[in-house]
C-alpha positions in Angstrom: -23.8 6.5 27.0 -20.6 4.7 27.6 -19.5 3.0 23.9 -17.9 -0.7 24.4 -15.0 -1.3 22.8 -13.8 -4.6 21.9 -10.0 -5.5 23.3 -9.0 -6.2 19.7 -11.1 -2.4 18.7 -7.5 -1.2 20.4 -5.3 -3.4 18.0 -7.0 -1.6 14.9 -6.6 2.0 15.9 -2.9 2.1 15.6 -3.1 -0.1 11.7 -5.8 2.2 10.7 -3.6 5.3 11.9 -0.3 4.4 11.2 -1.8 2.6 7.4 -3.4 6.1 7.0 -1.0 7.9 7.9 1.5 6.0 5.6 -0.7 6.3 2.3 -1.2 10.0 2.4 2.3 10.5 2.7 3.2 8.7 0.2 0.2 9.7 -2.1 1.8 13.7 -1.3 5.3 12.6 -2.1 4.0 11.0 -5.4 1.9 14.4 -6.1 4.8 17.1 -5.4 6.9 14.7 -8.2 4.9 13.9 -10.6 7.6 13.2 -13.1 9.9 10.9 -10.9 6.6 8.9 -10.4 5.4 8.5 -13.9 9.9 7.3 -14.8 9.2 4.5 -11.4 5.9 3.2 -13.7 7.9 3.3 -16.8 10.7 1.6 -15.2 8.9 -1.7 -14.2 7.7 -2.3 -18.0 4.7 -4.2 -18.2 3.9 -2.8 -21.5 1.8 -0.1 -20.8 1.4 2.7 -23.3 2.6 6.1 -22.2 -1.0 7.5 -21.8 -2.2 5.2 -19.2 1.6 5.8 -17.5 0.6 9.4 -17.2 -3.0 8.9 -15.9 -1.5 6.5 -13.4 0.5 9.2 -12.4 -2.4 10.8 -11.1 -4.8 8.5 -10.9 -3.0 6.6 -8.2 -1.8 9.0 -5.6 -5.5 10.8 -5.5 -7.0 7.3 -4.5 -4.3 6.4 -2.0 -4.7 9.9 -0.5 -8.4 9.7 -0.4 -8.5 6.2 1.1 -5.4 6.8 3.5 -7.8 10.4 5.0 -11.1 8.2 5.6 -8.7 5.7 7.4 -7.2 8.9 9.4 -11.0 10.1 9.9 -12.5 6.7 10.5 -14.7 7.1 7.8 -15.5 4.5 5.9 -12.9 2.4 6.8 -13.4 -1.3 5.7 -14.0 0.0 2.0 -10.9 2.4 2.5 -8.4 -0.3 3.6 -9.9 -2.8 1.0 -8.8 0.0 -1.3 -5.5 0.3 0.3 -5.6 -4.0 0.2 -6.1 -4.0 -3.3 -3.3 -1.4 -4.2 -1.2 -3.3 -2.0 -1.9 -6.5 -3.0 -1.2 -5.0 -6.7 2.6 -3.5 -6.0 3.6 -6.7 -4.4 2.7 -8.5 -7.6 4.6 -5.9 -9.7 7.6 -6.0 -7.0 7.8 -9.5 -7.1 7.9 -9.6 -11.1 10.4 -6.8 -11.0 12.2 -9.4 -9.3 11.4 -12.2 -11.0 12.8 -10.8 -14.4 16.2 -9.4 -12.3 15.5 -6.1 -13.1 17.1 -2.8 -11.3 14.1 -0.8 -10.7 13.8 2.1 -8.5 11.0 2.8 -6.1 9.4 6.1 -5.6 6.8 4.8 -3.5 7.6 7.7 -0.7 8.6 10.3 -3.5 12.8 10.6 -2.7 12.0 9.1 1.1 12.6 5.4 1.3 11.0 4.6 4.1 12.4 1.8 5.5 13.9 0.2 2.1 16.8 1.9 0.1 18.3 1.2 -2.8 16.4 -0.8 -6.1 13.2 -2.5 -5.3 13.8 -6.1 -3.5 12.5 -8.3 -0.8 12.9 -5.8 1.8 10.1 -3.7 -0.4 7.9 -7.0 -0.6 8.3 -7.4 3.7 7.5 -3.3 3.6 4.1 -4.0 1.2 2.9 -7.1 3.3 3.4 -5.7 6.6 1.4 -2.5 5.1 -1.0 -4.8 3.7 -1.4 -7.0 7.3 -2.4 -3.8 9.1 -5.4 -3.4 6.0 -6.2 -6.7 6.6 -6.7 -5.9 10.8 -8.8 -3.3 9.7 -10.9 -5.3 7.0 -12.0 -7.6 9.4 -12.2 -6.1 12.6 -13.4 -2.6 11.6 -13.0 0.9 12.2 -12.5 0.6 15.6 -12.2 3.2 18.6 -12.4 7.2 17.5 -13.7 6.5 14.4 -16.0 8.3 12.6 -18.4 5.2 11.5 -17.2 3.1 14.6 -21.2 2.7 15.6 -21.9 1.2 12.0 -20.4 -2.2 13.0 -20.6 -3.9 16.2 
């Protein structure tokens, strides 16, 4: 009952892991500071009223530590890093219009970790978001992968 593997299954262990890994961290960090999360929405002002700021709050780090555990688990995987994609895909538009206006926004992305990015949000924050969104991308389109959960749903 040997299971074949495709060379590339190997390259999207690690980004499933790693991108996993990485969004329920950060998802955690978000949780255990609600308040510093909700000030980082605030701060990047695209006219949201204060009601959706606060559903955000806790709207977004359930979904990214949902999506980062069935990464983890191997469980559906291509929907969870689409999720992840789509997220991504989303805070690289808001970085890059935080930079496009000039503003001096900080990032609680990791809660008070900056992982690997300090200071205000910049361009090392937009080479952070689409490397994480790269590894999604791996994951998309090659699926789940070895020691995954739904690994025998896609050959």
């Amino acid at each position: 009952m040997g299971s074949k593997v495709r060379p590339v299954g190997w390259l999207v262990l690690p980004c499933r892991l790693i991108l996993g890994g990485l969004f329920v961290f950060a998802g955690v960090m978000k949780l255990l500071n609600p308040q510093l999360f909700q000030q980082s929405i605030g701060a990047f002002k695209v006219g949201l009223p204060e009601h959706l700021e606060i559903l955000l709050t806790f709207v977004v780090p359930w979904c990214e530590i949902a999506a980062g555990s069935a990464l983890l688990l191997g469980l559906w995987t291509r929907s969870a890093a689409m999720m992840l994609c789509t997220l991504l895909v989303g805070f690289i538009g808001l970085i890059a219009s935080v930079l496009i206006r000039g503003m001096d926004v900080k990032c609680s992305c990791f809660g008070k970790f900056e992982i690997p990015c300090t200071g205000p949000v910049g361009v090392c924050h937009l080479v952070r978001n689409g490397v994480m969104l790269a590894l999604g991308l791996v994951v998309v389109f090659f699926g789940p992968g070895p020691l995954a959960i739904d690994r025998e749903s896609t050959k």
